[in-house]
C-alpha positions as CSV (number, residue, x, y, z in Angstrom):
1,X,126.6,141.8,43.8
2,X,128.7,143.5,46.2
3,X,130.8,147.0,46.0
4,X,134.7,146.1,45.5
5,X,137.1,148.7,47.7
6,X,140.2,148.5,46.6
7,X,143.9,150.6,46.7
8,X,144.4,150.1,50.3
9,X,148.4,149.2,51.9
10,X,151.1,149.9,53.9
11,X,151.7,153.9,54.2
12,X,154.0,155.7,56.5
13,X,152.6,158.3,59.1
14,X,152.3,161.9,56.9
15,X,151.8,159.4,53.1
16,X,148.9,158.9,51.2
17,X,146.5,156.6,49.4
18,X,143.6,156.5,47.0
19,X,141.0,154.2,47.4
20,X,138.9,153.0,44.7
21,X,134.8,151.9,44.9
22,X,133.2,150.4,41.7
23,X,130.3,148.1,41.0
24,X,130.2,145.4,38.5
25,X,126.3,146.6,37.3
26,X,124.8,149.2,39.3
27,X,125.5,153.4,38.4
28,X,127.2,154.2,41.6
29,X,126.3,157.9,40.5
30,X,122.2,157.1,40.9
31,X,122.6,156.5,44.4
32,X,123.8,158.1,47.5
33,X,127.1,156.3,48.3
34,X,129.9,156.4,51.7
35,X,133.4,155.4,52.3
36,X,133.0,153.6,55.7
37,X,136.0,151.9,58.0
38,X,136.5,149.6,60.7
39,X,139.4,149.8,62.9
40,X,140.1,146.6,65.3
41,X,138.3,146.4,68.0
42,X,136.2,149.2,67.0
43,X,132.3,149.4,65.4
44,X,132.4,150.4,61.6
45,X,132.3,154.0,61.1
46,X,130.8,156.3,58.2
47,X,133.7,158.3,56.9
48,X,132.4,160.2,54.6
49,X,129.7,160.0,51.3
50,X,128.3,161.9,48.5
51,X,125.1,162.6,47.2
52,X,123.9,162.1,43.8
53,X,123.9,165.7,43.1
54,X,127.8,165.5,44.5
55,X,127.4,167.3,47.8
56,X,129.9,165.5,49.9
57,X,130.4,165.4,53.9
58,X,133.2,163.8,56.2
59,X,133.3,162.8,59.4
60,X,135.4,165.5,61.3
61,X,137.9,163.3,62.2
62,X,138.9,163.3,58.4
63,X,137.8,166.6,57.1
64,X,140.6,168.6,55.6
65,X,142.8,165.5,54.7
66,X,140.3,163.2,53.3
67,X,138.5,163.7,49.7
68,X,135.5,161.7,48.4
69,X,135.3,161.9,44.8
70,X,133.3,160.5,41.8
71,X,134.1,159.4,37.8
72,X,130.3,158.6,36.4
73,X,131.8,157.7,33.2
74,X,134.3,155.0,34.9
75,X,131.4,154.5,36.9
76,X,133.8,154.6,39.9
77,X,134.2,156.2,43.8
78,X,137.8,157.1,44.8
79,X,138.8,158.2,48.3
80,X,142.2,160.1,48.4
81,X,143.6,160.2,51.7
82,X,147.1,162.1,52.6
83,X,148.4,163.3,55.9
84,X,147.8,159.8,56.8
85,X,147.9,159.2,60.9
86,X,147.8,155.8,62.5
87,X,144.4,156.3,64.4
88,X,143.5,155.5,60.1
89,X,144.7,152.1,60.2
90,X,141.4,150.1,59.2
91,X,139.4,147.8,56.7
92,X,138.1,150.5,54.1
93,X,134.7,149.7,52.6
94,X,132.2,151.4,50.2
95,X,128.6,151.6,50.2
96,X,125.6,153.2,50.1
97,X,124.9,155.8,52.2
98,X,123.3,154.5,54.4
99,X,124.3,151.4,53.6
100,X,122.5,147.9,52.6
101,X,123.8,145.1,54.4
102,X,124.0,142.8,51.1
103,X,126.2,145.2,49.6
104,X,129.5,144.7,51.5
105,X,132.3,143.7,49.9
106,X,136.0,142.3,51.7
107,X,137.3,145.6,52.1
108,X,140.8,146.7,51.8
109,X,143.0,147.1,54.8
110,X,145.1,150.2,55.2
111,X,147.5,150.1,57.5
112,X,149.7,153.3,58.6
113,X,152.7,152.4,60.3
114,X,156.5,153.6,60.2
């Protein structure tokens, strides 16, 4: 069963957008999990992830407008996202961190553009 990422859209330059993970049967809380993206043309990057204990990293090209967060009891990942720039524009995915190639999902595209 894969990880659904959803939440993502159209946003101007400067808006914002929370991104949601969640898994049908596994605890997303029991494992180390990462928002990753993929920008055309581009190799899929780890954005950011947090650990089970809830230490959480980002990739410096998000730190400071990016945050990773966590509801165990909605058993759910969200990724809010503001100061939005266009160098963002990309599928969004979640996974484990690192991640297990049978567990990603579509995506969802987010696309920042005035």
């Amino acid at each position: 069963v894969q990880l659904q990422a959803s939440g993502g859209g159209l946003v101007q330059p400067g808006g914002s957008l929370r991104l949601s993970c969640t898994h049908s049967s596994s605890r997303l809380s029991f494992k180390q999990m990462g928002w990753y993206r993929q920008a055309p043309g581009k190799q899929r990057e780890l954005v950011g992830s947090i650990s089970r204990g809830g230490s959480i990293n980002y990739d410096d090209s998000v730190r400071g407008r990016f945050t990773i967060s966590r509801d165990s009891a909605k058993n759910t990942m969200y990724l809010q996202m503001n100061s939005l720039k266009s160098e963002d524009t990309a599928v969004y995915y979640c996974n484990r961190s690192p991640p297990e190639p049978t567990k990603w999902g579509q995506g969802t595209q987010v696309t920042v553009s005035s």
